[in-house]
N, C-alpha and C positions, 0 to 999 in steps of 0.2 A: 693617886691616879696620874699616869703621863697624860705630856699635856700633847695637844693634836700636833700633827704632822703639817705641814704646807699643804701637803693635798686635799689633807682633812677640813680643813680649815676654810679651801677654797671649795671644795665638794657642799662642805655647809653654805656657804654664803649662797653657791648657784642653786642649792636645793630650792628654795624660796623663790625664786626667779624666776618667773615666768612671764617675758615680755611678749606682746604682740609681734609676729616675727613680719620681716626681715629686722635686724635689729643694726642700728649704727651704733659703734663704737668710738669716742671720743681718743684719740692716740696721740699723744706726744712724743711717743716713744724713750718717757722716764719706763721706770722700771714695773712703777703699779699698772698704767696703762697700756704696758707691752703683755704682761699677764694677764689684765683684763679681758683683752682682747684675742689671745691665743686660749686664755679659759674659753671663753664663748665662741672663739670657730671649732673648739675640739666639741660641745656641748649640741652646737648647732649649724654642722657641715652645711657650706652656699645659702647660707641664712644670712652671715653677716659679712656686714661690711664696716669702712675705717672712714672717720674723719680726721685731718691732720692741719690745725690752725694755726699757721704760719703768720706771729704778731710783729715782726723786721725788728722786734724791743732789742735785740743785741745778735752779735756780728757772728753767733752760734745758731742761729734762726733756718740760715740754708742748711746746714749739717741735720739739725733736725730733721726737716723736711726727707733730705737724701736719705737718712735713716731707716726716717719710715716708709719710704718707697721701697727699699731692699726689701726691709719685713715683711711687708704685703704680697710684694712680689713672691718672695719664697714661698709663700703659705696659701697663692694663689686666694687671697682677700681682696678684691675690689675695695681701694684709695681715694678719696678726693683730697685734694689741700687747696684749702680756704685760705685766700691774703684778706689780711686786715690790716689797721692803722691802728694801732691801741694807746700812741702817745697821750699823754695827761692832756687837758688844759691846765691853765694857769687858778691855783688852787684847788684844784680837784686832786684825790687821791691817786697817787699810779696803780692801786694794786683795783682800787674800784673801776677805775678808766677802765686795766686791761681785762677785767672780768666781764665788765659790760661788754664791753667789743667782742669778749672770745663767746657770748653766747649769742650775740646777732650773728657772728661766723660761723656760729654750728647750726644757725635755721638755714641759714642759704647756703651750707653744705650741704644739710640733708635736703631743701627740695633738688638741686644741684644732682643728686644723686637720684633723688626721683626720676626726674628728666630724661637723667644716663639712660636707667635701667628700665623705667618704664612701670616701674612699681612704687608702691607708697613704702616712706620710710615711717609707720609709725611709733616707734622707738628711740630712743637715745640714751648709752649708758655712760656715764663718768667715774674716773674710777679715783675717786678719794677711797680714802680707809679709815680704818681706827684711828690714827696718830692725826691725820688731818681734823678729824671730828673734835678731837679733846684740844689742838691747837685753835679750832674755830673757838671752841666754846670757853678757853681760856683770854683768847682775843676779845671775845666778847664782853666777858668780866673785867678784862683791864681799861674798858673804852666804858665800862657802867652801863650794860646795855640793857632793854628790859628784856620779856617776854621770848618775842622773835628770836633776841642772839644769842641769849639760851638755850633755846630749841637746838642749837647750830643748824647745822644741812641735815635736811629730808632725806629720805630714804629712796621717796618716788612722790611725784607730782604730775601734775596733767595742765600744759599751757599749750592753749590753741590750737588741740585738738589731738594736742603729741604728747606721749609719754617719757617725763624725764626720768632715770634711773642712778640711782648708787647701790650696788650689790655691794661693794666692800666695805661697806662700813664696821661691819664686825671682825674684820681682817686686820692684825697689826701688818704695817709695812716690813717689817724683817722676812716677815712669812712669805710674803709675795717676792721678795728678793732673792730668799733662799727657793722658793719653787723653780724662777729661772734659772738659777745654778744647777739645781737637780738636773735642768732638761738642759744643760749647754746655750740657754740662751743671752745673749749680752742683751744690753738697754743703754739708753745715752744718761748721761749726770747733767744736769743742768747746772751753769756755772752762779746760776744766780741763787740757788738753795744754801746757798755757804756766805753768802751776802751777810755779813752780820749787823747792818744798818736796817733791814726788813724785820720787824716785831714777829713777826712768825715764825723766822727762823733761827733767834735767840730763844723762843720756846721750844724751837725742834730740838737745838742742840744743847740749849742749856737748861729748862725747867723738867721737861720731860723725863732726863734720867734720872734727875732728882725723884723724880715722881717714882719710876721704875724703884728707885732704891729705897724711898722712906712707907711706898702705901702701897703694898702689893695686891693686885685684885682691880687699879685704880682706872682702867679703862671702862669694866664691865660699870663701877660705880658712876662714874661720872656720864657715862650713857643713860646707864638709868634714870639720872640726874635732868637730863635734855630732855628725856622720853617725857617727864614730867612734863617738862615745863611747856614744851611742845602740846601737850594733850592740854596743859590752863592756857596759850593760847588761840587752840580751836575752840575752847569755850569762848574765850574772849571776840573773838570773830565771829561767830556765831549771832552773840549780842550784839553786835556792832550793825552786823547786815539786819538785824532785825530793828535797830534804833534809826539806823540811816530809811529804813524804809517809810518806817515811822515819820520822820523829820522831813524828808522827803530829797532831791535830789535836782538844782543845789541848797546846801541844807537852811531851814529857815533858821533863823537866829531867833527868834524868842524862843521855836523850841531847844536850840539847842543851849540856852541860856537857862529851860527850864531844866536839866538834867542836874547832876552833882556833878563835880568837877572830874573825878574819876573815869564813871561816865562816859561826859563831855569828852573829856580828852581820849579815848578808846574812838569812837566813834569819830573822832576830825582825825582820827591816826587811817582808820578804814578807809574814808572818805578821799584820802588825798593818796592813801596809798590803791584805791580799786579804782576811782572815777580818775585819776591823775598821775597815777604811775610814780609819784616821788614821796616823799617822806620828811617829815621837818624834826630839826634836831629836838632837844629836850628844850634847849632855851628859845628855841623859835616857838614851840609848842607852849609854854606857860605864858610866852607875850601875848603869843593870838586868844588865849583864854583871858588874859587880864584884862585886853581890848574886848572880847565879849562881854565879859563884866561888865566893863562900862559903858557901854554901847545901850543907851536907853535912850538915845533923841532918834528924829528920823535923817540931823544934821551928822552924827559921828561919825566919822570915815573911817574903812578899815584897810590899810594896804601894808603890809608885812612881807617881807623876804620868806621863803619858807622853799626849800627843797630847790629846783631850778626854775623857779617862777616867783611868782607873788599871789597872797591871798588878798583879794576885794572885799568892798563891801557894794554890793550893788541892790541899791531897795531893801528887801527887808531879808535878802538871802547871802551867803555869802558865793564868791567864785575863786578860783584860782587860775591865771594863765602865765604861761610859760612864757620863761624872758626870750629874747629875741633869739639872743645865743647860743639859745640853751640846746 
């Protein structure tokens, strides 16, 4: 059987697709998101529109932007461009920094664009793909992640009232590259995808075709792979919000000292990632379990590092608050 076409490919992906219109388009103006986004003004004429987050990370930043001004412009697509600041701090990730920042820069794009137009943006699409998805989920394995990094990136979610999207994910990137060609369209290279110091793009460039050459088939498999694990943990959340509710909120420490450890630690993972927004590593997570352990006077005190704050012990519950800095 031949294998699909570009169009075919992307025809599939938008069949599925059905966001709440007007819909914003996230645009860098690489080459996925220049296709994302000319798919879906051809799918949904004066429906959409482009966001374009402008992070100052390196001295190719303006071009971008100017890029994607032309594009829009041509295709008569309504633009915003979002400035952000996505520098690290001292110890923090660069790739986590600039992720967080680029998606507080895509909510005050789109009310930003509310505002403009006068209409709700409730939509937002991104356009990762296949190749990104199997890079998540091989980053995830390299760093021993549970559950969650398994899963890699969602397909679609709903924060605060908006809808996030990824239609490409069953898309390899070749295919989206070669459909611009098809239609004469360029896109900008990002100079920092060649970086071979960034773990993600020694899997682009080096494990990947490894992969292409020794397991053929090896996208659709290791999607499957995610879809699993993705599906064990909405189970696992599921339990979680049903233990936390149980336990109560902030959680009481004898109950959560009665649970297993498993359990336990499911549940302080819910906790600090729903009621607190952050997450503690694996070894901050077995210490605060050992201090629960031991935690049987009403003298032992609990205060742990964990995420960008510290976990308490106040009374017989615990709390968490965020460091100064954070």
């Amino acid at each position: 059987m031949a294998s699909p076409t570009p169009s075919e490919y992307i025809a599939d992906a938008l069949q599925d697709f059905d966001p709440p219109l007007p819909l914003a388009v996230t645009l860098s103006g690489g080459a996925d998101s220049t296709a994302l986004l000319l798919a879906c003004r051809q799918r949904w004429p004066r429906q959409v529109v482009a966001i374009h987050v402008h992070h100052g990370l390196q001295v190719a930043a303006d071009g971008f932007a100017a890029f994607c001004a032309r594009l829009c412009a041509a295709h008569g697509i309504t633009l915003h461009i979002e400035y952000t600041d996505a520098r690290h701090a001292p110890g923090e990730s660069p790739e986590d920094a600039a992720r967080r920042a680029r998606y507080a820069a895509l909510e005050r794009g789109a009310a930003a664009l509310e505002q403009r137009l006068g209409l709700p943006i409730p939509s937002i699409a991104l356009a990762q793909h296949a190749d990104d998805q199997v890079e998540t989920l091989l980053l995830a394995l390299s760093r021993g992640a549970g559950l969650p990094g398994l899963a890699a990136m969602p397909a679609h979610w709903l924060r605060d009232g908006r809808h996030w999207w990824r239609p490409l994910l069953g898309v390899p990137g070749a295919q989206l590259r070669q459909w611009l060609r098809e239609r004469g369209q360029d896109w900008i290279e990002d100079p920092s995808n060649t970086d071979a110091g960034y773990t993600r793009n020694r899997i682009r460039h080096q494990v990947l075709p490894a992969l292409e050459a020794a397991l053929p088939g090896w996208r659709n498999t290791f999607a499957r792979s995610s879809a699993h694990a993705a599906q064990a943990q909405q189970l696992l959340e599921e339990v979680a919000a049903e233990d936390l509710q149980r336990i109560g909120t902030p959680p009481a420490i004898a109950a959560l000292r009665a649970l297993l450890p498993a359990r336990q630690a499911n549940v302080l993972r819910h906790w600090l990632a729903r009621c607190h927004g952050t997450a503690a590593s694996t070894a901050q997570l077995r210490e605060l379990q050992r201090q629960l352990a031991a935690c049987r006077t009403r003298g032992h005190q609990i205060r742990l590092k964990v995420g960008r704050g510290h976990v308490l012990r106040h009374g017989a519950v615990l709390d968490w608050q965020a460091s100064p800095d954070a």
